[in-house]
SETINU-468287 format. One record per residue (C-alpha): z, y, x; residue in one letter. Coordinates in steps of 0.05 Angstrom, whole numbers, plus 5000, padded with zeros to 4 digits. Layout:
BEGIN
<rec zz="Z" yy="Y" xx="X" r="a"/>
...
REM end
This chain:
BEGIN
<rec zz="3997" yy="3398" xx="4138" r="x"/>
<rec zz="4052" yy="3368" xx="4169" r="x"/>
<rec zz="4092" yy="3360" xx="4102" r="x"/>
<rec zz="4035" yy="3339" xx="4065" r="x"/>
<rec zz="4023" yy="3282" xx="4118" r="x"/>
<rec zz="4096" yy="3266" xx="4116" r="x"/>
<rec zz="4109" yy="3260" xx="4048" r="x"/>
<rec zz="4045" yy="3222" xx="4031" r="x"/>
<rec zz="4078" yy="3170" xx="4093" r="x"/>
<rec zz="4153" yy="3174" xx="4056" r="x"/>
<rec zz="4111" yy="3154" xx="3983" r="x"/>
<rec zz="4065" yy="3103" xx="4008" r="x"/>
<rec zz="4130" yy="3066" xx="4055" r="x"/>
<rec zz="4181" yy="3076" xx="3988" r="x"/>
<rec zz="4124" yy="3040" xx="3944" r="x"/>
<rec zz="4102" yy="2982" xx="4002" r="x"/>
<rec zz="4182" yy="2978" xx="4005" r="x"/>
<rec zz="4185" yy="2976" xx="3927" r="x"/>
<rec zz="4133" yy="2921" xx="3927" r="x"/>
<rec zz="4159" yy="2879" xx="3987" r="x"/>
<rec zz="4234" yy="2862" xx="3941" r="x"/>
<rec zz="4191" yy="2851" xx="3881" r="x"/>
<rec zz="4149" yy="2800" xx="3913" r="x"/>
<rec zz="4213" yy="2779" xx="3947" r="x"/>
<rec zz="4242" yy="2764" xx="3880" r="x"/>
<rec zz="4185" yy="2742" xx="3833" r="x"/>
<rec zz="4132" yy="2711" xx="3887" r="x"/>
<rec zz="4119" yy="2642" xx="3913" r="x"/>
<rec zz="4169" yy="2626" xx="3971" r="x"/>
<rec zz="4114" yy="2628" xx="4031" r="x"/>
<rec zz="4099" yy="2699" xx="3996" r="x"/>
<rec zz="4172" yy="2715" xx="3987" r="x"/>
<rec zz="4186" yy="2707" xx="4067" r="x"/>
<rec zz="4118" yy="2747" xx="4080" r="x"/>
<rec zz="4150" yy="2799" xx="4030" r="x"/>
<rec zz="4223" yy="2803" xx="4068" r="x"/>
<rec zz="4188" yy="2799" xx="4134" r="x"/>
<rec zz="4153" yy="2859" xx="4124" r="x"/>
<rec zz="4204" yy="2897" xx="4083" r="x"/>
<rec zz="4234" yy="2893" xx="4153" r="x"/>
<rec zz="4188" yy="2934" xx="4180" r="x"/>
<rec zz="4168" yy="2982" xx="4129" r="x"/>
<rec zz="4232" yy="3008" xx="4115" r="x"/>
<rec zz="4241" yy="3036" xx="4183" r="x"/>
<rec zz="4190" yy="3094" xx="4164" r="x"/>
<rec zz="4227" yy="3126" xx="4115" r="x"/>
<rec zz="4284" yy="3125" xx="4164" r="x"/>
<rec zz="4240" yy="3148" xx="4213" r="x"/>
<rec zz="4220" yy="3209" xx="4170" r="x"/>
<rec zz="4290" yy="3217" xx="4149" r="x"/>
<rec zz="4307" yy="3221" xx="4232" r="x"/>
<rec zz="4244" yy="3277" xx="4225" r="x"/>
<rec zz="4284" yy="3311" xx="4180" r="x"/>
<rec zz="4355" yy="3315" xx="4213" r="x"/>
<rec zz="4318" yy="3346" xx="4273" r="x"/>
<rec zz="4281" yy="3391" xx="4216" r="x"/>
<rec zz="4214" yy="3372" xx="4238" r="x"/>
<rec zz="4191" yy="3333" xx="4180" r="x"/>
<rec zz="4161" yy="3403" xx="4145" r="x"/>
<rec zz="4154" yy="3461" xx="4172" r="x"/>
<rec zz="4194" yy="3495" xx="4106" r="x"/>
<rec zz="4270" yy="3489" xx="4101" r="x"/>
<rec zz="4252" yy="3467" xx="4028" r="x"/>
<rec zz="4197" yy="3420" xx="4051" r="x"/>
<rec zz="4252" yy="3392" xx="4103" r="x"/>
<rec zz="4303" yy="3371" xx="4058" r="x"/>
<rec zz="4271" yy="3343" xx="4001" r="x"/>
<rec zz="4239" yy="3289" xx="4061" r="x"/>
<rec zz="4302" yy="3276" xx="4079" r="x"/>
<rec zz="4337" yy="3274" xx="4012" r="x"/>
<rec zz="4278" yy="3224" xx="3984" r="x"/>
<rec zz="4282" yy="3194" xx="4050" r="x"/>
<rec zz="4374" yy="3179" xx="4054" r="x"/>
<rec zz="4348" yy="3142" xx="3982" r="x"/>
<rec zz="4312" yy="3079" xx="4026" r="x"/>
<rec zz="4369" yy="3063" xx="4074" r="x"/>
<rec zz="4412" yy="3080" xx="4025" r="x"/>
<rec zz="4455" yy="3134" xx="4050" r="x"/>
<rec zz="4479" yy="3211" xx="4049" r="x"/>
<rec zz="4424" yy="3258" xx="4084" r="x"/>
<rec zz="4480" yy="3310" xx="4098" r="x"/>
<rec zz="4522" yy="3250" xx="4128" r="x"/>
<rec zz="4461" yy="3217" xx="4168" r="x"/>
<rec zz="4439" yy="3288" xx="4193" r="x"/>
<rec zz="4527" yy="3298" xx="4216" r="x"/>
<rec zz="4526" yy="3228" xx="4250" r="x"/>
<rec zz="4460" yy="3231" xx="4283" r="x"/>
<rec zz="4470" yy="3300" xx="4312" r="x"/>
<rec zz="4534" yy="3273" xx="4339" r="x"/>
<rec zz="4497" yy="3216" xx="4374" r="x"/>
<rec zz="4462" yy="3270" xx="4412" r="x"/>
<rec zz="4513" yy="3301" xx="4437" r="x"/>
<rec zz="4559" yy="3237" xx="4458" r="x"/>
<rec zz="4501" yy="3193" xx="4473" r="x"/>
<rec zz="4522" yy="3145" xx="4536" r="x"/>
<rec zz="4592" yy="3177" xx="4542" r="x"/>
<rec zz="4650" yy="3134" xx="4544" r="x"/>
<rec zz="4652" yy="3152" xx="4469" r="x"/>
<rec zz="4583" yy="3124" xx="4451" r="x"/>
<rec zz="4578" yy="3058" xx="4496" r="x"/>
<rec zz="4574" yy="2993" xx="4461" r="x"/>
<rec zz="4530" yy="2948" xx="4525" r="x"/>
<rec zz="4594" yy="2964" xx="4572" r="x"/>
<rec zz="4665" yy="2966" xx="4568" r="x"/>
<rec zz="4718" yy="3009" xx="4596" r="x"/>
<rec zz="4779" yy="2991" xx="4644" r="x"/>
<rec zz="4826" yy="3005" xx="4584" r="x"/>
<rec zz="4790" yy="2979" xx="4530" r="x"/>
<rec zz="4786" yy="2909" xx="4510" r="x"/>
<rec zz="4727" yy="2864" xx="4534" r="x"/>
<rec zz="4730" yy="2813" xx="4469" r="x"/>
<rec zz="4734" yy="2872" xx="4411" r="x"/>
<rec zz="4682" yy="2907" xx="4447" r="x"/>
<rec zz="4642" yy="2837" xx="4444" r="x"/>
<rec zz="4650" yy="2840" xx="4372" r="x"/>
<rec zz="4615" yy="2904" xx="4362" r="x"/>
<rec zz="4564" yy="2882" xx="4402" r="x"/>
<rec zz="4544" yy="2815" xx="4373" r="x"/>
<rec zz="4567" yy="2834" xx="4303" r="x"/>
<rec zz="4553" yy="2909" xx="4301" r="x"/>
<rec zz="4476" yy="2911" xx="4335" r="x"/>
<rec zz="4452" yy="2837" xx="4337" r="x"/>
<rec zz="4474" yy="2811" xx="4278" r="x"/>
<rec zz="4467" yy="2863" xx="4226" r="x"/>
<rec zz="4544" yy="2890" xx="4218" r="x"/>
<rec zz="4525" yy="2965" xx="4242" r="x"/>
<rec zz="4475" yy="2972" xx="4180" r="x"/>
<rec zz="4516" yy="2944" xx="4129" r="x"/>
<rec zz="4585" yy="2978" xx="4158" r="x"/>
<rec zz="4547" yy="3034" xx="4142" r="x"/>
<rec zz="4529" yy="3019" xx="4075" r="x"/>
<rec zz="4600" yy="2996" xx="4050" r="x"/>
<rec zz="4628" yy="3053" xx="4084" r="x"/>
<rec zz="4576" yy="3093" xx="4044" r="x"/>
<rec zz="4593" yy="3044" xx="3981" r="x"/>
<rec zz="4674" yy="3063" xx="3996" r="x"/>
<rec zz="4665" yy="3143" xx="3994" r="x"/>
<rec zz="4631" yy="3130" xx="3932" r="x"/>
<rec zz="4686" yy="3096" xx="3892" r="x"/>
<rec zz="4748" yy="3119" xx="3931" r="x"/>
<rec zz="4727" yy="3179" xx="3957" r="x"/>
<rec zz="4806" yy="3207" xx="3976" r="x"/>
<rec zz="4817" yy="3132" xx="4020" r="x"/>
<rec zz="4750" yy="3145" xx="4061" r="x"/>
<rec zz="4785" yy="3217" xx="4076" r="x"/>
<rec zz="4855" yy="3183" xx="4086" r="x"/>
<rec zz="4895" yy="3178" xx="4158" r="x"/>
<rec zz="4892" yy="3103" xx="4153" r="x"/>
<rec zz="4818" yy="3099" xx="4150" r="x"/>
<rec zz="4799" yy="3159" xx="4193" r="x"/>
<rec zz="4851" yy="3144" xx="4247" r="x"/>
<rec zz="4865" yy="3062" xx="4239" r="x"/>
<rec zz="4806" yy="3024" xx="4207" r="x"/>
<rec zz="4748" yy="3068" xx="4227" r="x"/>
<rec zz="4772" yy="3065" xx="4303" r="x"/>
<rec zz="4780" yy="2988" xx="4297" r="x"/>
<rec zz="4716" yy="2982" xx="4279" r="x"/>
<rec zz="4681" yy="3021" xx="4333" r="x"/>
<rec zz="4668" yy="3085" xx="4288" r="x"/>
<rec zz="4735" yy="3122" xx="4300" r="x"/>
<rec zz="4688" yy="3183" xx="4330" r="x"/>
<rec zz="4649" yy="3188" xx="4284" r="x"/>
<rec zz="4675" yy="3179" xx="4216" r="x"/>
<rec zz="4738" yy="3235" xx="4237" r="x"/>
<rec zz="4668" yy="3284" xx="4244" r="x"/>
<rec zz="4643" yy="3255" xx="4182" r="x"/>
<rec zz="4703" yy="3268" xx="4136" r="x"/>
<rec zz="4699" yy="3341" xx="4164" r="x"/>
<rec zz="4630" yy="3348" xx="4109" r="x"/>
<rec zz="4634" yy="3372" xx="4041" r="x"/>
<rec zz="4662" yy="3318" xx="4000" r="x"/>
<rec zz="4623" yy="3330" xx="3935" r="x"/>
<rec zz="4558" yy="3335" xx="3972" r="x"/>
<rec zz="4565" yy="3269" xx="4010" r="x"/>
<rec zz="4589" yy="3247" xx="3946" r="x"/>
<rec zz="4533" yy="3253" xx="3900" r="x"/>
<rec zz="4478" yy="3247" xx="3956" r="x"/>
<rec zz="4510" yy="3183" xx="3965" r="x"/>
<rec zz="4512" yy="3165" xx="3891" r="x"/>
<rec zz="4443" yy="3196" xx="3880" r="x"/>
<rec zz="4422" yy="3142" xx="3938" r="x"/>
<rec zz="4457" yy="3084" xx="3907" r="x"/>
<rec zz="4429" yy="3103" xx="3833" r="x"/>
<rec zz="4356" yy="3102" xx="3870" r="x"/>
<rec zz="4371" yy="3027" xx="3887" r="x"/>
<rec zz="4400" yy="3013" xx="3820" r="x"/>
<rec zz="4342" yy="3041" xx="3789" r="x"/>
<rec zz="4287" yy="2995" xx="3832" r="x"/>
<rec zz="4331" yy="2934" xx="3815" r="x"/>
<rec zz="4318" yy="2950" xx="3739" r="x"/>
<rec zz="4253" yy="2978" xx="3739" r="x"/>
<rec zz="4226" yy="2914" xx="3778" r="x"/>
<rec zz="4276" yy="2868" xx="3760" r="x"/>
<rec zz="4294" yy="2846" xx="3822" r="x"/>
<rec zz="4340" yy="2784" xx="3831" r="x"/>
<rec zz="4398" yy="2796" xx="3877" r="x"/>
<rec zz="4375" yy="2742" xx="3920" r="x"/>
<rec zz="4308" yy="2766" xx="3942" r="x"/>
<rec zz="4346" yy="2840" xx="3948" r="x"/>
<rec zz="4398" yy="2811" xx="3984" r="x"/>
<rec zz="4344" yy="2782" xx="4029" r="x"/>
<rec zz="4299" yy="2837" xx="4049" r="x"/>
<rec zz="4359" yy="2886" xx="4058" r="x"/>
<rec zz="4394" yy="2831" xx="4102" r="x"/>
<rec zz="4326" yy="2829" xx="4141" r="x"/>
<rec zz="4320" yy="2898" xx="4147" r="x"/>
<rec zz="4394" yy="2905" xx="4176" r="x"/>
<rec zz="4390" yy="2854" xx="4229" r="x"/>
<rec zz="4329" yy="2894" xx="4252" r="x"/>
<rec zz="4355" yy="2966" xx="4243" r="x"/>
<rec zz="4417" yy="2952" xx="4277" r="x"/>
<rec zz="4387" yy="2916" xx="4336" r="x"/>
<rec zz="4334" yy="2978" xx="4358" r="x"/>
<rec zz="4400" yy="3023" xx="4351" r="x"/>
<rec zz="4421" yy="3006" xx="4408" r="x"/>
<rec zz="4362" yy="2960" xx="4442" r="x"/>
<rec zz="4332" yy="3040" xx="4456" r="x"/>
<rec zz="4395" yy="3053" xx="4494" r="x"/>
<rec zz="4422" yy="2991" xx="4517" r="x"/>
<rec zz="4427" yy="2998" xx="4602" r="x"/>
<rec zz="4395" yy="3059" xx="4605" r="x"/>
<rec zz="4418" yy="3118" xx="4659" r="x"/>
<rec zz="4494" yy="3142" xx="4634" r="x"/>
<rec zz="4460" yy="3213" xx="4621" r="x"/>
<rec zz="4468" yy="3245" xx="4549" r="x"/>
<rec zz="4392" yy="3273" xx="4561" r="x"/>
<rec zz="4362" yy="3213" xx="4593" r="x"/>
<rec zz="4396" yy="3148" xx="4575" r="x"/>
<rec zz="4343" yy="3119" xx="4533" r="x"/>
<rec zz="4283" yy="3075" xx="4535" r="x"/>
<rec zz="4213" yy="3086" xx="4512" r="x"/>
<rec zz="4205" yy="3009" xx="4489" r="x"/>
<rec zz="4146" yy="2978" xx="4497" r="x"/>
<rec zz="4124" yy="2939" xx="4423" r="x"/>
<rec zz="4062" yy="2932" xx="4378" r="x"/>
<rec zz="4021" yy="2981" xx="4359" r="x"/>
<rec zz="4029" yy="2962" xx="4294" r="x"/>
<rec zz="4100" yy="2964" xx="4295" r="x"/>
<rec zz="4109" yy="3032" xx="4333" r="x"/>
<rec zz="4056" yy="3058" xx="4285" r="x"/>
<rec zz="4105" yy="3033" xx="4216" r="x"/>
<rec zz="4162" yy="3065" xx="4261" r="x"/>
<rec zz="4128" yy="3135" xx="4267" r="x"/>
<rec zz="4145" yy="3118" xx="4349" r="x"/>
<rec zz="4217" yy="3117" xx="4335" r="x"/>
<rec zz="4214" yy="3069" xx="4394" r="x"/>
<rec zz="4193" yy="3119" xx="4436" r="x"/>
<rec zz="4270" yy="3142" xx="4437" r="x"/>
<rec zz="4276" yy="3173" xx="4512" r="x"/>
<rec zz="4225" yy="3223" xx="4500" r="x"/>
<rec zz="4254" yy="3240" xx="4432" r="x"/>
<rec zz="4320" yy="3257" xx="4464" r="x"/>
<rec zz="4292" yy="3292" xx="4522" r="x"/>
<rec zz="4252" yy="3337" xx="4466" r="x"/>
<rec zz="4282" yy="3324" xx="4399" r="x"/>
<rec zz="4251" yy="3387" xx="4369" r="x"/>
<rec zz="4176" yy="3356" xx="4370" r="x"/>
<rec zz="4154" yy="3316" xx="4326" r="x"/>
<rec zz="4139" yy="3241" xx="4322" r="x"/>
<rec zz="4066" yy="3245" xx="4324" r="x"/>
<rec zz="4064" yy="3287" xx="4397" r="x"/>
<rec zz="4122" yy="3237" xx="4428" r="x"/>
<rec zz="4065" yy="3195" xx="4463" r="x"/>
<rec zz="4039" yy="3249" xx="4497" r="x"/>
<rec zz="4101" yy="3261" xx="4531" r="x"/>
<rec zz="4123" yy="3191" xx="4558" r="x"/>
<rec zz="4105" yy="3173" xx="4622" r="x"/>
<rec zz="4068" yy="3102" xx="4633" r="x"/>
<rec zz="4082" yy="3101" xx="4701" r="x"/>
<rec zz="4160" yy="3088" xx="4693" r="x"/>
<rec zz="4181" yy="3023" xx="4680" r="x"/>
<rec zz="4185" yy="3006" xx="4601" r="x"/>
<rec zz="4221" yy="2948" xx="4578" r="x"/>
<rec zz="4205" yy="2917" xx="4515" r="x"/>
<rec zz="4251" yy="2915" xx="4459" r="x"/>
<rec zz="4252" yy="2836" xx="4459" r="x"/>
<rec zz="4271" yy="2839" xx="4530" r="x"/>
<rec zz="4324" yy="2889" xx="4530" r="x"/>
<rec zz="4345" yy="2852" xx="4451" r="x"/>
<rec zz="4358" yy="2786" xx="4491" r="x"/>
<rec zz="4388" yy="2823" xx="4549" r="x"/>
<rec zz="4444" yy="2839" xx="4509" r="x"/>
<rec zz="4454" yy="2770" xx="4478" r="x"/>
<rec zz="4486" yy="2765" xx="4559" r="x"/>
<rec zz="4548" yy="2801" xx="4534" r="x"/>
<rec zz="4573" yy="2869" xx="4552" r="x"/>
<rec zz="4586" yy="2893" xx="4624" r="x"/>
<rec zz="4638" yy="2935" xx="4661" r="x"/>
<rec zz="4614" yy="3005" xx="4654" r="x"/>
<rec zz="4589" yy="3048" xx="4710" r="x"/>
<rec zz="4613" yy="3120" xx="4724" r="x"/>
<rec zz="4577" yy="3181" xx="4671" r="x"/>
<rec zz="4523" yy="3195" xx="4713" r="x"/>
<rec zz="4502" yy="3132" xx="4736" r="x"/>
<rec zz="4422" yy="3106" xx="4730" r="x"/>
<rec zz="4393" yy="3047" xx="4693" r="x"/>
<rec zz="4411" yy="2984" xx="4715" r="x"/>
<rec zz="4337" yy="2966" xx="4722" r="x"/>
<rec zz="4358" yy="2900" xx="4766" r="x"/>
<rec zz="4391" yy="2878" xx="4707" r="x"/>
<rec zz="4327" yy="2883" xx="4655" r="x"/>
<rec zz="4281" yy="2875" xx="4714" r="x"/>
<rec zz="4299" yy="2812" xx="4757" r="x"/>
<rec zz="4221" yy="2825" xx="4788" r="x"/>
<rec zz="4240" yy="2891" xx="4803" r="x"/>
<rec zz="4309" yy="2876" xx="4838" r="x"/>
<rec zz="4261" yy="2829" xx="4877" r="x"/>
<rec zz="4218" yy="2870" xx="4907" r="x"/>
<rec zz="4265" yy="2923" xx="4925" r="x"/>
<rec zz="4296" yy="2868" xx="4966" r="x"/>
<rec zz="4222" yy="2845" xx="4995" r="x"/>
<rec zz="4208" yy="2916" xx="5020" r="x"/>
<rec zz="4291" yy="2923" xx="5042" r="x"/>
<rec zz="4312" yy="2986" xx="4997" r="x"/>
REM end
């Protein structure tokens, strides 16, 4: 059941997104911005069900499990094996001083950390770094691999922790997951005779709004591996196209369950900011980082709440 329901999502979201860059390229321009708007949206689910998958709870069958997340890698488009490395990863270092990109460190330096910020998650540059980093192992495999990227470029642009985990994978897997990923979107841009402009468009779309929840689920949260995340408040709609991806705290206080029983295990009561107010907070610029350990700087997201602590004197 659960790979049936799954799989009929990961068609139906590959085929809206298929339709969304046709429109986008062949449509009238008020249906071409409709088109790239929602293309936005609905390519988060097959990430979503790809994220399913690198937990291994998008099908109950190993099988089941990785063709989801094989199909899945095609939409963003990326290596499953690689996603599944770099994602696990994020679970373990998640808030650490190696995973922080809302604060800085004493020894680090405020304006390249401001770059990854504004570049990296609010203007798009974490999705497509990803992509032509993706786009590099493909056509020069051995530099991807090299000293100078794993230990020079890859740390100057925020990713030094990761990619030296990444280039630890089998390099002809990656390789032709990656390749099989890239051939998917060559094949859509034949098949429907796309125009690199509407393309361009709806993945450009999609990247400003990938990369900003990256990090608007995480952004001031507690300084706990466990607990630093937010269960965002946003549409219905829009949690629904995300398969409650945006419900990101009580995924990484259970990552094992699946994304249809993560609203029974968030808690209304707590405060819940919404992912345009914590996606502006960060427009504010990053912050000197508290100690590991340390909770959410509620004051900061909540001015109301900061407030009334002071009205009732705690």
């Amino acid at each position: 059941m659960r790979f049936t329901l799954n799989f009929a999502l990961l068609l139906m979201s590959l085929a809206l997104a298929a339709g969304c860059l046709w429109v986008a390229s062949h449509g009238a321009w008020y249906w071409a911005i409709l088109a790239i708007w929602f293309f936005s949206l609905i390519n988060n689910m097959p990430f979503a069900l790809m994220h399913e998958a690198v937990h291994g709870v998008a099908a109950r069958s190993k099988w089941g499990n990785h063709l989801i997340g094989q199909m899945a890698s095609w939409a963003f488009p990326t290596s499953f094996l690689l996603q599944r490395k770099a994602h696990l990863d994020h679970h373990d270092r998640n808030r650490t001083d190696a995973e922080l990109y809302d604060y800085y460190l004493p020894q680090q330096s405020k304006p390249l950390r401001s770059v990854w910020l504004y570049m990296g998650n609010l203007m798009g540059f974490y999705w497509f770094s990803v992509i032509l980093g993706n786009f590099i192992y493909l056509v020069a495999c051995w530099f991807y691999r090299s000293n100078l990227f794993v230990k020079k470029i890859a740390p100057a642009l925020g990713f030094g922790t990761q990619v030296a985990e990444l280039v630890k994978l089998p390099p002809l897997r990656v390789w032709c997951e990656i390749a099989l990923a890239f051939s998917y979107q060559g094949l859509l841009f034949w098949l429907l005779d796309l125009n690199i402009w509407g393309y361009l468009a709806c993945q450009i779309a999609f990247g400003l709004h990938w990369s900003a929840l990256q990090y608007a689920d995480h952004a001031w949260s507690s300084r706990d591996i466990k607990n630093g995340a937010w269960n965002l408040k946003v549409l219905p709609i829009s949690r629904w196209i995300a398969l409650n991806y945006h419900y990101h705290l009580a995924h990484h206080q259970q990552p094992a369950v699946p994304w249809y029983q993560l609203p029974a295990l968030v808690d209304h009561q707590a405060l819940q900011p919404s992912f345009w107010r914590v996606y502006f907070s960060l427009w504010k610029g990053i912050r000197p980082a508290p100690p590991m350990g340390a909770p959410a700087d509620l004051a900061f997201l909540f001015p109301e709440y900061k407030e009334s602590q002071q009205n009732t004197g705690k």
